[in-house]
Structure formats: C-alpha cells, structure tokens
N, C-alpha and C positions, 0 to 999 in steps of 0.2 A: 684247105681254107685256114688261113691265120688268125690264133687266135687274138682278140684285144688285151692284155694285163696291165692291171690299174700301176700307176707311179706310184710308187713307195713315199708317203707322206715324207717333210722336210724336218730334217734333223732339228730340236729346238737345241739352242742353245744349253749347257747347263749354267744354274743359278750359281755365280761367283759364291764362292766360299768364304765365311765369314768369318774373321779374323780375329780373334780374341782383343778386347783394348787396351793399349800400351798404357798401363800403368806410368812408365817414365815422365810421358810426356803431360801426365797431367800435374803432374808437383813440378814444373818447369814456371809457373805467375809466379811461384810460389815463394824455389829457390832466386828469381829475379827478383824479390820485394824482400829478401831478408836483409841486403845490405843495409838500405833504406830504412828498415826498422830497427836492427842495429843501432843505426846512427843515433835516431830521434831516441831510442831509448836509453843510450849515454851519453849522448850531449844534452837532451832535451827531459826527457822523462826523469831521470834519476837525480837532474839538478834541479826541476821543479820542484820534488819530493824533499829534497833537503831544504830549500827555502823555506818549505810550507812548516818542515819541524823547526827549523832555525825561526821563522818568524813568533812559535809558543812557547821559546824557552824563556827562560829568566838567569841571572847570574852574569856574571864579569869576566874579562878576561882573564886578570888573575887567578876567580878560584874556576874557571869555568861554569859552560852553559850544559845547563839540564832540559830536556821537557816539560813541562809544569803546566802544559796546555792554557798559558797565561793567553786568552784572547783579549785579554784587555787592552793588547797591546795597538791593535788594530783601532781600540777607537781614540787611544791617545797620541795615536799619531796621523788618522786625519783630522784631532779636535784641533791640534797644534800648527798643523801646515797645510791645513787647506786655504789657505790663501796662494802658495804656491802651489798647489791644484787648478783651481780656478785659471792661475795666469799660466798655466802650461795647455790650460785649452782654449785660452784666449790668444795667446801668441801662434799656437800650430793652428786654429782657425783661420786666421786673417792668414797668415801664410800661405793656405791651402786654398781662397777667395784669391788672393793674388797670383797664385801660380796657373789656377786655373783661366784668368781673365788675361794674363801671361800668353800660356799655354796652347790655348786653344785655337786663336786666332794662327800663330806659329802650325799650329799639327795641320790645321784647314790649308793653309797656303804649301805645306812640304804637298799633302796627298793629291791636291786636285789642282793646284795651280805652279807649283816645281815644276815642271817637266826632268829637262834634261840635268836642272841643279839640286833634284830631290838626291842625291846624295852626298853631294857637298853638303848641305843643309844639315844632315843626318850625321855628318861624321862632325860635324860643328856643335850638334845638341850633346853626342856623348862626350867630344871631347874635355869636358873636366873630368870626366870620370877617370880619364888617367890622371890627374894629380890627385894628392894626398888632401880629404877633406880638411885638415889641421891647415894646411897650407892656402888653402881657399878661404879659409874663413880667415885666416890671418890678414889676407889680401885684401879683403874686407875693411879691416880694421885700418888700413894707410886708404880706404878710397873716401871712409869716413871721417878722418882726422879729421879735428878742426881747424879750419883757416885755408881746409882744402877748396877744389872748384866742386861737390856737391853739396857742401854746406854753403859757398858763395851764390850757387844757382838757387839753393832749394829757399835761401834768403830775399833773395831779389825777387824771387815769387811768392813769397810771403806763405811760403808753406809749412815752415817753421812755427810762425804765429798760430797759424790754427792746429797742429798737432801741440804745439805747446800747450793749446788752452784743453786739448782733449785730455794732455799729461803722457804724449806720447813722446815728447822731445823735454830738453832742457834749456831753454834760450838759445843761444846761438851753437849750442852742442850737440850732438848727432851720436856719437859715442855713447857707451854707458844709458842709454835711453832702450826703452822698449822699440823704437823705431829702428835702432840698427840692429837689434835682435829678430824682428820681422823679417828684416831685409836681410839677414845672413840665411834667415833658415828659407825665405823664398829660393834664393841663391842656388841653394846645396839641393833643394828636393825640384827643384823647378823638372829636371828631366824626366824625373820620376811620374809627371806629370804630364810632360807632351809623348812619350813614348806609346803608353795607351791608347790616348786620343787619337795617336795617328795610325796605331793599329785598327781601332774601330770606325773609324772615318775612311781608311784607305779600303776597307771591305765594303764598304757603299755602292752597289751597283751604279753608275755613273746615269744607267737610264731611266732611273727613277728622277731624277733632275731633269730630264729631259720631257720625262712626261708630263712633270709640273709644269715645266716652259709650256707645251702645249697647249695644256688647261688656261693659261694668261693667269700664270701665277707669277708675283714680283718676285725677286730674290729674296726680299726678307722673307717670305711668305714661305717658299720653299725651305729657307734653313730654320723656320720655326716647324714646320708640320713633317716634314722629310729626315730632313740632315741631323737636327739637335736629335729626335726621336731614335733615331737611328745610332746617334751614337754615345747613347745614356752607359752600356756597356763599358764603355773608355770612360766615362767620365765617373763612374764610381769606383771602377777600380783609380785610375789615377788619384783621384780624392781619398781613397783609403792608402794607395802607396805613399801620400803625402802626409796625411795628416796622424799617423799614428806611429810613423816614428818620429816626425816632428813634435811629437806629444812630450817622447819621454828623453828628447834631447837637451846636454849641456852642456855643446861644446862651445854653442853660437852664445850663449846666455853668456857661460864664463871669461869670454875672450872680448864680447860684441855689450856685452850687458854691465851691469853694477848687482853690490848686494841688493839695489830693489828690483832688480828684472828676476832674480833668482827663481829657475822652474822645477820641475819635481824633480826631475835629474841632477840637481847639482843638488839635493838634499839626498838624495841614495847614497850617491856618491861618495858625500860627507860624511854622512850615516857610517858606510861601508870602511871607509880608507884612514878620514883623520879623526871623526868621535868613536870607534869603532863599537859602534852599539848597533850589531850584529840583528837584534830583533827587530828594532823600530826599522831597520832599514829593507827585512823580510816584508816585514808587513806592509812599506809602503808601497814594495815591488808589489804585490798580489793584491793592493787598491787602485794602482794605477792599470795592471792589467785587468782586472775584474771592471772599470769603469770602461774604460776602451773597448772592450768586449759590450759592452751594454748598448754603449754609444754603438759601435759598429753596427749591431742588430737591428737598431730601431733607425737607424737612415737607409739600410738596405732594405729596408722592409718599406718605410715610406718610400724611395725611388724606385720600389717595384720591378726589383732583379735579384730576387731573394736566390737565383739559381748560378749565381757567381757563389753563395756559399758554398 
C-alpha cells in the first residue's frame, strides 16, 4: 500500500536586494542649474550690485567716485525728472491698450479661424524680428514724414485735430509728437503681444464653444464668459511683455519723438554716456526698476494670476 507524501510547499521568491542610493545621480538638478546660475550671477547679480554702490557715491570723474552712501541722490533725481517718469508710463500704457486691441483680435483669427494659413500668418507676425529694431523704427520715421499719405489720411479725417487738442500731435505734423512715439513703440512690441495671446487662446479646448452654442449662447456671450476668461493668462503675460520694456525704452522717443517726448530712457542714457554723472543715472535705473516692480505686483494681483509670478 502507497503511501500519500505531502508536496513540498512553493519556493517564495527571495526579496530583491537593496541597493545602496547613487549618490551621483542626485547632484545631477544640480550640476544642470549651475551654468544658469553662473550666468545670472555675472551678467545679472554682480552688475546690479555695482549699480546699487555706483548709485551712493559722490565725486567726479576727474577726481573719482567714492561710496559716501549719498541716498540723496535718489530723491534729487526723481524730484528732477519725474516728469519724464510719468510720460514713460504714459506712452508704454497706451502702447500696450493699442497692441493689445491690435493683438488680440489678430491671435483669435490665427488660432481658431486660420486653418490651413495659420502659419503663413505666424511667420508674418515674427517676421520683423528678423530686421534690426533701429531699422524699423527708422522706417517709421519716412512712413510718418510730413506731407506723406498718413498725415494726408490722418488730415482728411480730421484726426489730427483732435489728438492736437489732446497735445498729442503738432498741427499738421505727425513727427516729433507723442503720437509717433506711441506708434513706433506699438510697432516694435506689437508681436510680443499676439504671441501670448495665441498661445493661450490656441489651448482652449474648442468644445467648450461648442457647449455654449448648445446652451443658445450668442457669440459675444461665449467670448465674454468662455474665451476672454480663458485666456487672461496670454493676456497678462503679453501686457507685461509689452509694457515693461516699453517703459524704459528710447530708441522710439529719440528717433520718433522731440526734446518734449523725452522718456526715462533717453535720461539714463544721457546721464550715463554725455553728462557722465554716473550716480544720478544709478539711481534712476533702481527707481524705474523698483516702480515697475510695484506696478507689476498690483495688476497681477488685481487680474488674479498671481501664479504666472
């Protein structure tokens, strides 16, 4: 008689051996962010620190400048020229209201109604980026001539007259006026402003429009509660890519403008190059960035995307 013998239970597995952690690979962010920090710390870090001691020295070129922690300097130079303060945030505003009423309608028709010419369209918006901005704004400067065809159009519609009476134009001159300073620096930053727009409108799921059609919602109805909503992210970034180096530009001013258009840029500038008064021009640098900064803060705070910072 045979006996029964039980089966040998089933081999488990053994537990994978645990492999001590590679040290290497964890300084690998690390060694990838040094170039980067590098940079910003000798281009960017190490020339801000010179500004900030360059803006509290005192002294001449001749005998040279010392540190004297002179902050006095900072308020005699926006007691002095904050008038061209003001008109650098009044000319890069309207710029930045123009590019975007520009803009916008431009980025809506590439992303959702382009089709097949949405990249015709696109290599048309960067194309000035391949010319030299000096060269554009120069171009500027013959489209504005006087006696040209948009001073004979902008005449014949009598739009001259009322930006005259605002103190925007000069009689029948176009040139030299805040108007053509407007219209150089719309020009130059315009792309900086539908690029955005079209990045955050072209992420718009297309069937959320669809659903509103559903609902017997009109089209305006849809691009006020849907589309504009949707796409505040483009339109604060583009408004900041516009409006804050439009702030502290003077190339459009000096080419496009007169001594009354003069913005905070052609006073660094001057500061920096032909009065060479080294402080005052420190310090205006670190008031027009510290205001910008300010400004920046409290419109992304009111548009309520304070996570683009």
């Amino acid at each position: 008689m045979s006996t029964l013998t039980e089966a040998p239970p089933p081999l488990t597995p053994a537990a994978p051996e645990k492999k001590p952690p590679r040290t290497r690979g964890r300084w690998t962010p690390y060694w990838l962010l040094l170039p980067g920090i590098l940079w910003l710390l000798v281009f960017f870090a190490a020339p801000m620190v010179y500004q900030a001691s360059t803006s509290v020295q005192t002294g001449s070129l001749e005998e040279g400048y010392k540190v004297t922690w002179h902050f006095v300097t900072y308020w005699e130079a926006v007691s002095e020229y904050w008038p061209q303060f003001l008109r650098s945030v009044a000319y890069a505003a309207s710029a930045t209201v123009l590019c975007l009423l520009l803009g916008y309608p431009l980025a809506y028709l590439i992303a959702f109604r382009a089709g097949r010419w949405r990249n015709l369209i696109m290599t048309l918006v960067i194309a000035p980026f391949f010319t030299s901005f000096l060269i554009r704004t120069l171009a500027w400067k013959t489209i504005l001539a006087d006696g040209g065809p948009v001073v004979g159009v902008l005449n014949t519609l009598h739009v001259l007259d009322v930006t005259g009476w605002l103190g925007w134009t000069s009689g029948d001159r176009v040139l030299a006026t805040p108007l053509a300073v407007v219209c150089g620096l719309t020009y130059n930053f315009l792309p900086f402003m539908i690029l955005p727009l079209y990045t955050s409108l072209e992420r718009i799921d297309g069937r959320l429009h669809e659903a509103a059609g559903d609902l017997y919602a009109k089209p305006s109805t849809v691009f006020r509660k849907v589309t504009f909503p949707l796409s505040m992210p483009g339109v604060v970034s583009g408004t900041l890519l516009t409006f804050i180096p439009a702030t502290g530009d003077y190339v459009n001013a000096s080419l496009l403008g007169s001594a009354d258009t003069g913005m905070i840029g052609n006073v660094i500038q001057s500061q920096f190059l032909r009065v060479l008064d080294y402080p005052t021009a420190a310090a205006l640098s670190f008031v027009l960035m510290a205001a910008i900064l300010v400004m920046v803060t409290f419109y992304i705070r009111k548009s309520g995307t304070e996570d683009l910072v």
